[in-house]
N, C-alpha and C positions, 0 to 999 in steps of 0.2 A: 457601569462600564462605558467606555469612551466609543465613538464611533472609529476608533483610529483601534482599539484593544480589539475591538468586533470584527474590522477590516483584518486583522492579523490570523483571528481563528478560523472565518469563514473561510483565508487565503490558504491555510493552512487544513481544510475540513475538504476544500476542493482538490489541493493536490493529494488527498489522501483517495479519495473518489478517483482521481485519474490514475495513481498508482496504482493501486488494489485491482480497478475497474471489477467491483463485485459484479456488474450488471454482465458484462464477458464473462464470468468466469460460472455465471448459473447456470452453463449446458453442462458445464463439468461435473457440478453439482448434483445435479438432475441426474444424471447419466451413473454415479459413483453412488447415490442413493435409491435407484430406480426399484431394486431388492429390495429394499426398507417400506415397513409398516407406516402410516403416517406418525405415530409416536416418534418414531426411533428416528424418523429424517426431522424430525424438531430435535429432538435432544441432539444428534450430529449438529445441524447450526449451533443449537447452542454451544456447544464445545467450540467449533469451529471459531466461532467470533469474542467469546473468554478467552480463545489461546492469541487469536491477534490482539486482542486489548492486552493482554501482560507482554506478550513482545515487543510489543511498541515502547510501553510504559517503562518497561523495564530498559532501551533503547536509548530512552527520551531522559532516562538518571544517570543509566552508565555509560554514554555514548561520549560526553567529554573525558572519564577516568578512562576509555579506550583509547582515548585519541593521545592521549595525554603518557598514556605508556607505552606508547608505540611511537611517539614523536612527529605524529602529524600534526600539523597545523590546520586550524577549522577553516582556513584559505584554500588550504592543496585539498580537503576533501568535500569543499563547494566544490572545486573544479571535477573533481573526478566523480563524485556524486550525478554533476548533472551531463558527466559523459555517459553517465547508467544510465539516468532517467531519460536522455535521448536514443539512448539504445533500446531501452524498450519500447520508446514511445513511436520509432521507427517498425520493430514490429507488430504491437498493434497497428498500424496505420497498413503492414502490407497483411495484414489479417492471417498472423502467424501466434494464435494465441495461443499462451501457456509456453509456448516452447521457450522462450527466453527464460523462464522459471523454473522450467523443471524437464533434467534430463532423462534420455535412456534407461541408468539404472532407478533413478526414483521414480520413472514410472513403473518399473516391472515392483520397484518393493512397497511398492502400498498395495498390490492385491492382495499379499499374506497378511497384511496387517488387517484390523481389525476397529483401530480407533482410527479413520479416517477423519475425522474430524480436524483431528492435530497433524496428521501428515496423509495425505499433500495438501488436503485444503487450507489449511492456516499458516503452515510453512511444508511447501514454497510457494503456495500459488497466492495465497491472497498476501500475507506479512514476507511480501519479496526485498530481495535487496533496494528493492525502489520504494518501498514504500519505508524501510528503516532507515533508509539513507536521507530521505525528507525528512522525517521523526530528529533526525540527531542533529542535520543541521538548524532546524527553527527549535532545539532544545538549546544550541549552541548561542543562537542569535539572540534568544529571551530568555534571557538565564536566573533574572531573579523569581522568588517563591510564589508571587504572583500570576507571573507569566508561566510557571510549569501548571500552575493547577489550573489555569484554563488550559492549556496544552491536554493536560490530562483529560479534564471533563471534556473537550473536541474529540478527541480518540472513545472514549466511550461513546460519546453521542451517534459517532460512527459507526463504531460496532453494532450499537442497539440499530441505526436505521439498514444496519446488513443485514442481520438478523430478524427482522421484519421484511425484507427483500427475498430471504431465504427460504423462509415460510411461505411465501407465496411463488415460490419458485417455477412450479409446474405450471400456474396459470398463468404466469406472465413469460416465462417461455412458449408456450401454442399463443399467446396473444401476439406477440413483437415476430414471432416467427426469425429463424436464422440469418435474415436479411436486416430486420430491425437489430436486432442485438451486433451484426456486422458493423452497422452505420456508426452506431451510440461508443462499439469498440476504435473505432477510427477517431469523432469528436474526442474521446477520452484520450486518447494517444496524442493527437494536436494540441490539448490543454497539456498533459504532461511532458511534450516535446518544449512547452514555452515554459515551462516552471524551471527545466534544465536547463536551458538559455541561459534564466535568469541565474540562475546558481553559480556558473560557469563566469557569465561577464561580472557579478557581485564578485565572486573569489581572485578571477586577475585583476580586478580593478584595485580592492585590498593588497594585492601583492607587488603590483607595481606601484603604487604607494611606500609601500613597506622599505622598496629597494632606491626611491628617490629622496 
């Protein structure tokens, strides 16, 4: 693998980190398995981070046949992609977590539910639109068989070091205390506020091209 292949997954492994921000989203966590035996809050991650590895994956195959029947062009949903990705990245940064991902009624309907694992923790909170919307566009941009199976194995790699993040959840929630986990949520929102930037000036840059 080239240094130039490596710079693409790593690039690609961090806006997934900024998207997601597992490391925000472990009070949630915490707080939604706090009931739970410790078995059963490992098996929840596990679910949790299997459902966002097939969302993505699954994202990352069918994300150009969507775009493609609906007649968007991968230009107009760089742009709009990273008007998401700075809207989130906006409220993480004013320390408005979760709420851009999940509303009113999806918070009252995961207390009846039962597999919290797959809802709300994996969709909406962690495989948000931001985090699928990066998925489809670096599927878009490195499209030969190559470049999807590292794609893929980035997304795994991800998942397992969530999932290892999850499991220690408790501890390093009372270590970071709500002030650390505030800070690291802010970092994460300025790294995904630049990844949208970048989406945004790549897609008009293509498109005024297109029209010259």
């Amino acid at each position: 693998m080239t240094s130039i292949e490596f710079a693409i997954y790593l690039q690609f492994f961090l806006g997934l980190v900024a998207a997601v921000n597992p490391i925000g989203i472990m009070p949630v966590f915490v707080s939604l398995t706090g009931h739970m035996s410790p078995e059963e809050k490992n098996k929840t991650a596990t679910t949790a981070n299997i459902a966002v590895a097939i969302i993505l994956i699954a994202s990352l195959l069918c994300g150009q046949l969507l775009l493609d029947m609906f007649s968007v062009s991968l230009d107009s949903f760089r742009i709009a992609g990273g008007l998401l990705l700075i809207s989130i990245a906006f409220s993480m940064m004013s320390g408005k977590l979760g709420e851009d991902k999940q509303n009113k009624q999806e918070r009252t309907e995961y207390i009846s539910r039962e597999q919290i694992g797959v809802v709300p923790l994996a969709m909406p909170l962690m495989a948000g639109p931001g985090a699928i919307s990066s998925t489809i566009v670096y599927g878009s941009r490195y499209p030969t068989l190559l470049e999807t199976v590292g794609i893929i194995i980035t997304i795994m790699v991800f998942c397992f070091c969530s999932w290892l993040l999850y499991r220690s959840a408790p501890f390093i929630v009372r270590f970071l205390r709500q002030t650390g986990i505030n800070v690291i949520t802010r970092i994460m929102g300025l790294i995904l506020a630049a990844l949208g930037v970048e989406f945004i000036v790549t897609g008009v840059r293509n498109l005024v091209q297109g029209l010259m």
